[in-house]
DSSP file (Angstrom, degrees, kcal/mol; ACC not computed):
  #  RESIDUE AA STRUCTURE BP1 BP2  ACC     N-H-->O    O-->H-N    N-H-->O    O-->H-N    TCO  KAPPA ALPHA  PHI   PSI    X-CA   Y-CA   Z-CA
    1    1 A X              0   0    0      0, 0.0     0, 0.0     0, 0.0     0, 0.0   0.000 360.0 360.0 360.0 115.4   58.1   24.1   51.7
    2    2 A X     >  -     0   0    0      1,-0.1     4,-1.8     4,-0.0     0, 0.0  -0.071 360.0-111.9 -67.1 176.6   58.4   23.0   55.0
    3    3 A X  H  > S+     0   0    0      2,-0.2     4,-2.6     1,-0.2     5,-0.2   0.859 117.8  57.4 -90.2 -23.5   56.3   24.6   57.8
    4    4 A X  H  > S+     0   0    0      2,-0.2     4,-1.7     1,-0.1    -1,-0.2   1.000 113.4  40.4 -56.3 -62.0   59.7   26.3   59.3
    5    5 A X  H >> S+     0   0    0      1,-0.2     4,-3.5     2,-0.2     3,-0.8   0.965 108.2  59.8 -51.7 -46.2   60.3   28.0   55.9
    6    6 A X  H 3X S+     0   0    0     -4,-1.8     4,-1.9     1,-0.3    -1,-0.2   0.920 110.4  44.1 -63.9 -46.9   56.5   28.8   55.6
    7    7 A X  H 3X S+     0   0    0     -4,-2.6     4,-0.7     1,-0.2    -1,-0.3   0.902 111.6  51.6 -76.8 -20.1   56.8   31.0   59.2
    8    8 A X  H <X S+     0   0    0     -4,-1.7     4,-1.7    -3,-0.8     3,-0.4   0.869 110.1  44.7 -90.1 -17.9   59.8   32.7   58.4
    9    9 A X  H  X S+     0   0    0     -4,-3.5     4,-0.8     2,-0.2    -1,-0.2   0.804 115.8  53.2 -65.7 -25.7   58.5   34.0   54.8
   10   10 A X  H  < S+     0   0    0     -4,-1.9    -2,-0.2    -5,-0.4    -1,-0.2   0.500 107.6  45.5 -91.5  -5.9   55.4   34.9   56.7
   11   11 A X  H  < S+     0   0    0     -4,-0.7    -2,-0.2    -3,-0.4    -1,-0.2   0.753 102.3  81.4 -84.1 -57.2   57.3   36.9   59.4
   12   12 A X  H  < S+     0   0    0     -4,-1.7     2,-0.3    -5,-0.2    -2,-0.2   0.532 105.0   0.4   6.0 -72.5   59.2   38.4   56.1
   13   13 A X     <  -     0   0    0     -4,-0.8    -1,-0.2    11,-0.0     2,-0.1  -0.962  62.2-141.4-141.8 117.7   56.8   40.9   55.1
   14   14 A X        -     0   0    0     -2,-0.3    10,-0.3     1,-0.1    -3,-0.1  -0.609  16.0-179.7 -82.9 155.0   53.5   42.1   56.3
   15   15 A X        +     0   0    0      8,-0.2    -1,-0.1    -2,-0.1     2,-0.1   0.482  38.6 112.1-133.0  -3.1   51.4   42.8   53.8
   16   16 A X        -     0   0    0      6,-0.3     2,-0.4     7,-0.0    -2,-0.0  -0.363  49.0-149.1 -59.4 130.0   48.2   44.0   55.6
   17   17 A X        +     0   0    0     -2,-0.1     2,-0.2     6,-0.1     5,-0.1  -0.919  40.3 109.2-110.5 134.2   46.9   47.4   55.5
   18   18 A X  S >  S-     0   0    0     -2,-0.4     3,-2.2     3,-0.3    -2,-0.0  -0.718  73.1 -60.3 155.8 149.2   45.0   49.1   58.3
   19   19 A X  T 3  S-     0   0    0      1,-0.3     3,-0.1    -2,-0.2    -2,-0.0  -0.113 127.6  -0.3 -91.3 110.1   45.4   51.9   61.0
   20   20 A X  T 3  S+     0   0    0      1,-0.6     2,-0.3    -2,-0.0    -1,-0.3   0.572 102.5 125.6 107.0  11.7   48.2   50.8   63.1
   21   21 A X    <   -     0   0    0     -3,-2.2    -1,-0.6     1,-0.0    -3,-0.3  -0.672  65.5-115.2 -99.6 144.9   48.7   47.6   61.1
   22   22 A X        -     0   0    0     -2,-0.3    -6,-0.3    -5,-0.1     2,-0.2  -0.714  37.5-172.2-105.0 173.4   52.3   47.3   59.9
   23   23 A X        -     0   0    0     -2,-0.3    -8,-0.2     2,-0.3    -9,-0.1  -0.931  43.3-127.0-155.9 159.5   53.3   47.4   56.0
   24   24 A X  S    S+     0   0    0    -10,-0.3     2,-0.1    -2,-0.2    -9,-0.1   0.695  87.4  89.3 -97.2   8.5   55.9   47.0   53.9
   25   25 A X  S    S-     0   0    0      1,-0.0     2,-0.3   -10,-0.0    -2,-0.3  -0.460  70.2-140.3 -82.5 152.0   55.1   50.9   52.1
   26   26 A X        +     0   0    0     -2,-0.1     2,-0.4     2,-0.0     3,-0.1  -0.740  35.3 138.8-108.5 177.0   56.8   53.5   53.8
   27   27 A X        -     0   0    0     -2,-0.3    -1,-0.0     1,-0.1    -2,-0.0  -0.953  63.3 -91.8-177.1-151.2   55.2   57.4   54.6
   28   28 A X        -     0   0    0     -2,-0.4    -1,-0.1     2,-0.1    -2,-0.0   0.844  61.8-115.2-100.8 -24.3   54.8   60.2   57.1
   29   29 A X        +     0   0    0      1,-0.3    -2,-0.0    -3,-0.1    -1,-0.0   0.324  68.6 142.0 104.9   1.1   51.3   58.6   58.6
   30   30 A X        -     0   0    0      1,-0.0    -1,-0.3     0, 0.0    -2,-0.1  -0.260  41.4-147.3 -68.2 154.2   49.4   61.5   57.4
   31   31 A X        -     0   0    0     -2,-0.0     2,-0.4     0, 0.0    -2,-0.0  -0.125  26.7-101.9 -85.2-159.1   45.6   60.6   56.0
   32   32 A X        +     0   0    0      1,-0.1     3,-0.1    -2,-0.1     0, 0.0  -0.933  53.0 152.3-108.9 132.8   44.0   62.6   53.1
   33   33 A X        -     0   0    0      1,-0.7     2,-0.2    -2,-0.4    -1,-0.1   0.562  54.5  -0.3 -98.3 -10.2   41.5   64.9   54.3
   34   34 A X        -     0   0    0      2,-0.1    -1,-0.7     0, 0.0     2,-0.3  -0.604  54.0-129.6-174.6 150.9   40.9   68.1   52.0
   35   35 A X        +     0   0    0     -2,-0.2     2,-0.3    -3,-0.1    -3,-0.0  -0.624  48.3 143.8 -77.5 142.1   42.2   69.3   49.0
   36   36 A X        -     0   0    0     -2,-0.3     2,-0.1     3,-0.0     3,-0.1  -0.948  43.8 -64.3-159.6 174.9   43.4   73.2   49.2
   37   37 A X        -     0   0    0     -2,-0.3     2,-0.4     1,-0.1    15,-0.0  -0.287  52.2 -92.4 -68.9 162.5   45.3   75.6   48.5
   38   38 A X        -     0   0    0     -2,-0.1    -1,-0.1     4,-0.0     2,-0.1  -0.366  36.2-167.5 -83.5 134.6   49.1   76.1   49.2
   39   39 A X    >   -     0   0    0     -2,-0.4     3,-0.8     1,-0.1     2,-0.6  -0.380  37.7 -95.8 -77.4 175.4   50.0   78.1   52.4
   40   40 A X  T 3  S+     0   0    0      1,-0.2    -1,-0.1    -2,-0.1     3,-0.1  -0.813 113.1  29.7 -79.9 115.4   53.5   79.3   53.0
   41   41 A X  T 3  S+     0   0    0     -2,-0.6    -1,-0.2     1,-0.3     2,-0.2   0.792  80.6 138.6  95.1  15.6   55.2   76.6   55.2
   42   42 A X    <   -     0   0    0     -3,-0.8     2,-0.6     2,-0.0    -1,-0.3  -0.545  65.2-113.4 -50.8 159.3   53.4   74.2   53.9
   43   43 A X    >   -     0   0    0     -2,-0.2     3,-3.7     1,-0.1     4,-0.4  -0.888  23.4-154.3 -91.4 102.5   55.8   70.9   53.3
   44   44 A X  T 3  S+     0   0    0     -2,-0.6     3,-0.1     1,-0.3    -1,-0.1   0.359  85.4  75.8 -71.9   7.6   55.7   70.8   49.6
   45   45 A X  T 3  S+     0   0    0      1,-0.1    -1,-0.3     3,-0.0    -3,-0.0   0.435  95.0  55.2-112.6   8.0   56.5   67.0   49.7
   46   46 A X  S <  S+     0   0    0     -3,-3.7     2,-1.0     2,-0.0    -2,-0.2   0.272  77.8 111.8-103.1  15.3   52.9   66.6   50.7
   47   47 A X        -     0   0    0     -4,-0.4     2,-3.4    -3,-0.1     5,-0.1  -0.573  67.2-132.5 -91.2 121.5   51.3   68.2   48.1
   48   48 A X     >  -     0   0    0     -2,-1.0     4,-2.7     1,-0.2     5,-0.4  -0.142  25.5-179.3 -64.2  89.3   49.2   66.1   45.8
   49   49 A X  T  4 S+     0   0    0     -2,-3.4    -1,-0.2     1,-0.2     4,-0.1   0.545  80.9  53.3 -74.1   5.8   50.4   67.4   42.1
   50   50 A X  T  > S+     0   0    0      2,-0.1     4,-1.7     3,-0.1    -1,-0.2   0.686 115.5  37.6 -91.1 -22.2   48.0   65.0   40.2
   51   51 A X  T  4 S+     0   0    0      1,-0.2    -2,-0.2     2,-0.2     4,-0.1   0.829 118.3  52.2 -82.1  -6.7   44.9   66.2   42.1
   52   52 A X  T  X>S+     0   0    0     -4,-2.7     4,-0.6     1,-0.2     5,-0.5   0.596 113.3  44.3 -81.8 -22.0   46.5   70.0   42.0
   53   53 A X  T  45S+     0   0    0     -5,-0.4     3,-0.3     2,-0.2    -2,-0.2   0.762 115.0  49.0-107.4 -30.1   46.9   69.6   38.1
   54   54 A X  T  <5S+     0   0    0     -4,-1.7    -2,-0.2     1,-0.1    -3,-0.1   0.614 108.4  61.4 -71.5 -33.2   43.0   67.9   37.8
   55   55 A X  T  45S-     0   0    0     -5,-0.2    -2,-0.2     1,-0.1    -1,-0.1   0.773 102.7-140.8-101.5   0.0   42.2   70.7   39.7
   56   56 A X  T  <5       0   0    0     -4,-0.6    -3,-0.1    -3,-0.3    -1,-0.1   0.481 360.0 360.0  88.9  12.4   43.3   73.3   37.2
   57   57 A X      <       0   0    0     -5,-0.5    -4,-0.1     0, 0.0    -5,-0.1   0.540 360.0 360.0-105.1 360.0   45.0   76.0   39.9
């Protein structure tokens, strides 16, 4: 591998994780911060259903 290929595979993909680091996963930017219960108008495509099913409500 020449050192030309070697930077452009390494420009490719970041693969580093860390706030404000880019990555190749994609998401909304949200953390975790509590488990609760669901409110009305919550966005159901952030609710965690294995820790809601662990947590037996």
């Amino acid at each position: 591998m020449t050192i030309r290929e070697a930077l452009l595979r390494a420009r490719r993909r970041p693969r580093h994780l860390g706030a404000g680091s880019p990555t190749i996963y994609r998401g909304d930017g949200y953390e975790f911060v509590e488990l609760r219960a669901y409110v009305a108008g919550d966005d159901v495509r952030r609710i965690d259903w294995a820790a809601t099913a662990r947590s037996g409500e």
